[in-house]
C-alpha positions in Angstrom: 12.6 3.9 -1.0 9.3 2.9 -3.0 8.0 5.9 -5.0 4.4 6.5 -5.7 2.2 8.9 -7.5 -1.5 10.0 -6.3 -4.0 10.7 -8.7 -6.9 13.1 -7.3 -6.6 14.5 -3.8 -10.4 14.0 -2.8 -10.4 12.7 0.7 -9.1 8.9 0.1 -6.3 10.2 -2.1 -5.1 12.8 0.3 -4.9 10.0 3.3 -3.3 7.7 1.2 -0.4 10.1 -0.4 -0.1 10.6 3.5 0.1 7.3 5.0 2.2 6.7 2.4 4.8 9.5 3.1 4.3 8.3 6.8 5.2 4.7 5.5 8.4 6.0 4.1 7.7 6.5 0.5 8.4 8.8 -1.6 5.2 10.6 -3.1 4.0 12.8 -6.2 0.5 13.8 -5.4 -1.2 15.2 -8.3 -4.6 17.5 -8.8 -6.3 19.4 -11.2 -7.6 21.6 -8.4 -4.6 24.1 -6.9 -6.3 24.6 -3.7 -6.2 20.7 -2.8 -2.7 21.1 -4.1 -2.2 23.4 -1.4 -3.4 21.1 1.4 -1.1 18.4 0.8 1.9 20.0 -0.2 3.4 20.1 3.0 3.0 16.6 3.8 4.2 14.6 0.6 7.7 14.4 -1.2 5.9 16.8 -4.3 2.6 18.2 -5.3 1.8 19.9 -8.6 -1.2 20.6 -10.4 -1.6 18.8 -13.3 -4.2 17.0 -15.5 -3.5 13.5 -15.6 -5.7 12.9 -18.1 -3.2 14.5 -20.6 -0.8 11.3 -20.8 2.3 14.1 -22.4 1.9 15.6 -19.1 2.6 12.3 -17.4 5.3 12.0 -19.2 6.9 15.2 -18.7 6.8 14.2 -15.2 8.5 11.0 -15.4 5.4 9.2 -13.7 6.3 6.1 -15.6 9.6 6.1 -13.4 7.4 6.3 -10.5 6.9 2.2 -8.5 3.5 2.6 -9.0 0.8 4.8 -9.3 -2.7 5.1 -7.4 -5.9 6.9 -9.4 -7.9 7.9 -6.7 -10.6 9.9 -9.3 -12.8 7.4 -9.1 -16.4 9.4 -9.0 -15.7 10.2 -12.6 -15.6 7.4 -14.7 -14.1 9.3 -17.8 -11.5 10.5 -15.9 -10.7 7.3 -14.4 -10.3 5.3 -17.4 -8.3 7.7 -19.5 -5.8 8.4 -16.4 -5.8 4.8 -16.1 -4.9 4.3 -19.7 -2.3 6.9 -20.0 -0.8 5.0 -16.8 -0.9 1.9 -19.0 0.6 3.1 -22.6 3.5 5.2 -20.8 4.3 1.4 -18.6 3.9 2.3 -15.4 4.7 -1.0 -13.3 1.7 -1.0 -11.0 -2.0 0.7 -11.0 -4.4 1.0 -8.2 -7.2 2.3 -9.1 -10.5 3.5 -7.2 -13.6 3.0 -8.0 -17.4 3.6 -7.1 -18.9 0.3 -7.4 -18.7 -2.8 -9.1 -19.3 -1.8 -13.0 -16.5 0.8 -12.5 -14.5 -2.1 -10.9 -14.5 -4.4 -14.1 -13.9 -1.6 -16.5 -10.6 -0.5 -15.0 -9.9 -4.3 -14.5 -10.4 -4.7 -18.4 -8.7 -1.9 -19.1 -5.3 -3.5 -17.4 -5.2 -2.1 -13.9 -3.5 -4.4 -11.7 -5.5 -3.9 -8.4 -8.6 -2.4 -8.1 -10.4 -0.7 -4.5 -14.0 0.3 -3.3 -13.2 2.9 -0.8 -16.3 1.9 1.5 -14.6 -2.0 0.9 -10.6 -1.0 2.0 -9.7 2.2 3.6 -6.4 3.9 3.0 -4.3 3.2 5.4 -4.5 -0.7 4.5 -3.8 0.0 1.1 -1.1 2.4 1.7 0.3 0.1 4.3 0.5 -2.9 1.7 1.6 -0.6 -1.0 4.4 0.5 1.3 5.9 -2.9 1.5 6.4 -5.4 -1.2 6.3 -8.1 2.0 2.9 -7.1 3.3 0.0 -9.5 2.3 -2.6 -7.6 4.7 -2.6 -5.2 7.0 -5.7 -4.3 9.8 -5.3 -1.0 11.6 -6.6 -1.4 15.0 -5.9 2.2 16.3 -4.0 4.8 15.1 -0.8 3.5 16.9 -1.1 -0.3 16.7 -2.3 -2.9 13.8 -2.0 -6.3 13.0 0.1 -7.3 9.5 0.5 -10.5 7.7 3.8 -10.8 5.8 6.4 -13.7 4.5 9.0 -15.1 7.7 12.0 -13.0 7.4 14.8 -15.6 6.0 16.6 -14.9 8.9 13.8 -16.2 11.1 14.1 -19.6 8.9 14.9 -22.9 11.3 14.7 -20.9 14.6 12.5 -21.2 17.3 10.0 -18.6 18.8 11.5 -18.5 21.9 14.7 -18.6 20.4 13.7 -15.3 18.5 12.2 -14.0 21.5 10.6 -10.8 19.0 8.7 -9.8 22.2 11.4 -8.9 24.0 13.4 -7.6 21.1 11.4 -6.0 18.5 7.9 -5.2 20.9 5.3 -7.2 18.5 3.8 -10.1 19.3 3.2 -13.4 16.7 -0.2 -14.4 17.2 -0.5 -17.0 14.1 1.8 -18.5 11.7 0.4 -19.6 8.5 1.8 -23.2 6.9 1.0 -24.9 4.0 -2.3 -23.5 3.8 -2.9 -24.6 7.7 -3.2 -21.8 10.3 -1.4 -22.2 13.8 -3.2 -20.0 16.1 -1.3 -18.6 19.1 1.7 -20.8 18.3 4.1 -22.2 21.1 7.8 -21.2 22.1 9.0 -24.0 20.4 7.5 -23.8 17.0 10.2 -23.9 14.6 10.0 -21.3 12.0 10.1 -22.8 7.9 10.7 -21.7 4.8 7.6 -20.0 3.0 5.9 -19.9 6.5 3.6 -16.7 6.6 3.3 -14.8 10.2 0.7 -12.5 11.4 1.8 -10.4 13.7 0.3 -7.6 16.2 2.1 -4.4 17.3 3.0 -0.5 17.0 3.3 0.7 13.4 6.7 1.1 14.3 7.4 -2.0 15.5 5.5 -3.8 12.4 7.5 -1.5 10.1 11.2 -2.9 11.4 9.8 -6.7 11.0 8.4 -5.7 7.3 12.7 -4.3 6.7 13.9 -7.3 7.4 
């Protein structure tokens, strides 16, 4: 099980601590505010209130154990950079950080963060869908229910066919591209042999996309 800690429980933290926990992550939200603490507590792993901007604080809560960590204050910049830093110094292994526009973007790039969003440029649920899965390149929500994800070929998949998989039938998603070599095949045929480093795109229920992301 990934584990993740949130960082500020505004309105894009709070979904994304909770498509996380939906994703089947374990998750440490975390806000200054007890009242937001309140809110989410039923529906992640933990909650406390704590100032993240205190890195001995971090520390006493074993965030640098944690997968990776999401700092979702990003309408302060202050606070932003000196969570992001205490993330840094205590070796977290992976920061996503928000930010409010492009300035606050190449700050918290300088300062080391390893992937940086603009919430009006990538909603939660895509980035709690791709930080859910180390296999997920991109994910597109089309509905609450169904989406459309873009991962590696399962190895098992490797030198079968399409129709030989037949993951219609047996796992209820449809491929609808398979990328090669830098080549897309759109809608590909029944006999399209699947290779090594091939990358599928696939639609179907979030359900569905979960089991072909396991395996």
């Amino acid at each position: 099980m990934k584990s993740c800690v949130v960082i500020g429980m505004g309105r894009f933290g709070r979904e994304v601590a909770r498509r996380l926990c939906e994703f089947g992550c374990e998750v440490l939200a975390m806000d200054l505010h007890s009242e937001l603490i309140q809110q989410i507590s039923g529906e992640v792993t933990h909650a406390v209130v704590a100032d993240a901007k205190d890195k001995e604080v971090l520390r006493t809560l074993d965030v640098q154990d944690f997968d990776c960590a999401i700092v979702a204050v990003g309408d302060n910049l202050a606070d932003s950079v000196l969570t992001t830093m205490n993330l840094k110094e205590l070796n977290v292994p992976y920061i996503v950080c928000k930010a409010r526009d492009e300035t606050h973007r190449q700050v918290l790039e300088k300062l080391g963060a390893d992937r940086v969003v603009i919430p009006e440029q990538e909603n939660a649920v895509r980035l709690a869908r791709s930080l859910s899965s180390p296999n997920v390149l991109d994910y597109i929500e089309l509905s609450d229910e169904y989406g459309i994800v873009e991962t590696p070929a399962p190895k098992r998949w490797i030198g079968k066919t399409l129709r030989e998989l037949n993951v219609r039938a047996k796992l209820g998603v449809n491929i609808i591209a398979i990328r090669r070599d830098g080549r897309i095949n759109v809608a590909p045929g029944g006999d399209f042999f699947i290779e090594d480093g091939d990358v599928i795109v696939v639609l179907g229920d979030t359900d569905s996309l979960t089991t072909v992301q396991n395996l």
